[in-house]
C-alpha positions in Angstrom: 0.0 0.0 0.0 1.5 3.6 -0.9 2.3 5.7 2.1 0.1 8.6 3.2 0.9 12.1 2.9 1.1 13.6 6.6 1.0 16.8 7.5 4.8 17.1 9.2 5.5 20.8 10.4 3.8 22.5 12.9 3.0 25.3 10.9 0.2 22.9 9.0 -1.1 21.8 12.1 -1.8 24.7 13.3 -3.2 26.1 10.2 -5.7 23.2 10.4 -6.7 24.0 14.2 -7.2 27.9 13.5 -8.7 27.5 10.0 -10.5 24.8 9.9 -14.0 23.1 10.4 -14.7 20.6 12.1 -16.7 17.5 13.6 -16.9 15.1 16.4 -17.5 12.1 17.8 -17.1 10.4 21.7 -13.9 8.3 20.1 -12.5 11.5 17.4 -12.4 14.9 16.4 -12.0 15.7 12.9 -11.1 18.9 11.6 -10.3 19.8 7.8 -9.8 22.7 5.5 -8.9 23.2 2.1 -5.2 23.4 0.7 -4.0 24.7 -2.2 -2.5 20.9 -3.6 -3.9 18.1 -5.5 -3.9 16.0 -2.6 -4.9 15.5 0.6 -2.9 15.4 3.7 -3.5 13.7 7.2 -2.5 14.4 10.9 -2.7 12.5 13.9 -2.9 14.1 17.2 -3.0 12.2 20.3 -2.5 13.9 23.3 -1.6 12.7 27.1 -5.2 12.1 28.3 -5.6 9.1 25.8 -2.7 7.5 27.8 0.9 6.8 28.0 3.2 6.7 25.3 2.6 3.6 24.5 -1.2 3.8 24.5 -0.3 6.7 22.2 1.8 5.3 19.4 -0.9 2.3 19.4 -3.6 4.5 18.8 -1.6 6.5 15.9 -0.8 3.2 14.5 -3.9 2.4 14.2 -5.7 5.1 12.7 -2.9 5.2 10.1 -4.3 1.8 9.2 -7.5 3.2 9.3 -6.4 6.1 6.9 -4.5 3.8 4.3 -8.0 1.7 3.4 -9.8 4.8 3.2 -7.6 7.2 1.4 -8.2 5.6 -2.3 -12.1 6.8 -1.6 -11.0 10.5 -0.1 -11.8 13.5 -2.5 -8.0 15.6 -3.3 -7.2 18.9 -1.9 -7.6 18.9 2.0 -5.5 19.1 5.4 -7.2 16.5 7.3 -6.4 16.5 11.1 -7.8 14.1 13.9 -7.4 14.5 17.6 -8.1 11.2 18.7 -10.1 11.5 22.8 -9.2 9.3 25.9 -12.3 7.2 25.0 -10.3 6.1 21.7 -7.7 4.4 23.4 -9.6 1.0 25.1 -12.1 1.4 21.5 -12.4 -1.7 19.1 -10.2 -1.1 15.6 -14.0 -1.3 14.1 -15.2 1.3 15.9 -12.7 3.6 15.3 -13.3 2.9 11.6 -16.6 3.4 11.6 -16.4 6.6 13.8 -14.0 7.9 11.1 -15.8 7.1 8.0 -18.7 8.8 9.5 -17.0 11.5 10.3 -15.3 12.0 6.9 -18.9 11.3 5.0 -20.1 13.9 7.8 -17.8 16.4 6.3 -18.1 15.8 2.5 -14.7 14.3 2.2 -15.2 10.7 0.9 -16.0 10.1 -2.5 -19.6 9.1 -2.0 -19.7 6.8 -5.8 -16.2 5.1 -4.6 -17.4 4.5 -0.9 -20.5 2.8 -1.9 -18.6 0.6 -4.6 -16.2 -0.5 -1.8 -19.7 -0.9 1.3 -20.8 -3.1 -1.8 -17.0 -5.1 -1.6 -17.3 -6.1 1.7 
């Protein structure tokens, strides 16, 4: 699977927190504006109240994997961010899928034609 284009300096992520929209869920936040590329770009935030660094990296892993299965179905041009809550850290791997996909259908950023192909798939 081809790697994912993160957002890296901490310029972008704060441009995503102060220009951004956004929407939530008990397990995720999501917040996303536009950028001015032909693709879209993901950051993970995970702060101390989901757990130790362990607990952490875990939880980054797994949205990551989360993110690769999705990303062929995201629409091209937006800084994505998510702010994964404490709640995310004891959560099943299917439940944080399904909290993200509904976030990112919430916001207008999945392909709607590619994401029912794929709900069709499985």
């Amino acid at each position: 699977m081809p790697a994912l284009d993160m957002l890296r300096s901490t310029a972008d992520f704060k441009q995503v927190q102060l220009q951004s929209r956004s929407r939530s869920h008990p397990l995720l936040l999501l917040r996303y504006r536009r950028n001015d590329l032909e693709r879209t770009r993901y950051g993970i935030s995970t702060g101390r109240k989901v757990g130790p660094a362990v607990v952490r990296n875990a939880v980054r892993r797994r949205l990551r994997a989360i993110l690769r299965s999705i990303d062929p179905m995201m629409a091209r041009g937006w800084d994505v961010l998510i702010v994964a809550r404490s709640e995310s850290a004891a959560a099943r791997q299917v439940d944080l899928e399904a909290a993200l996909r509904l976030l990112l259908r919430g916001a207008g950023l999945i392909d709607t034609a590619t994401a029912a192909a794929d709900d069709r798939a499985r």
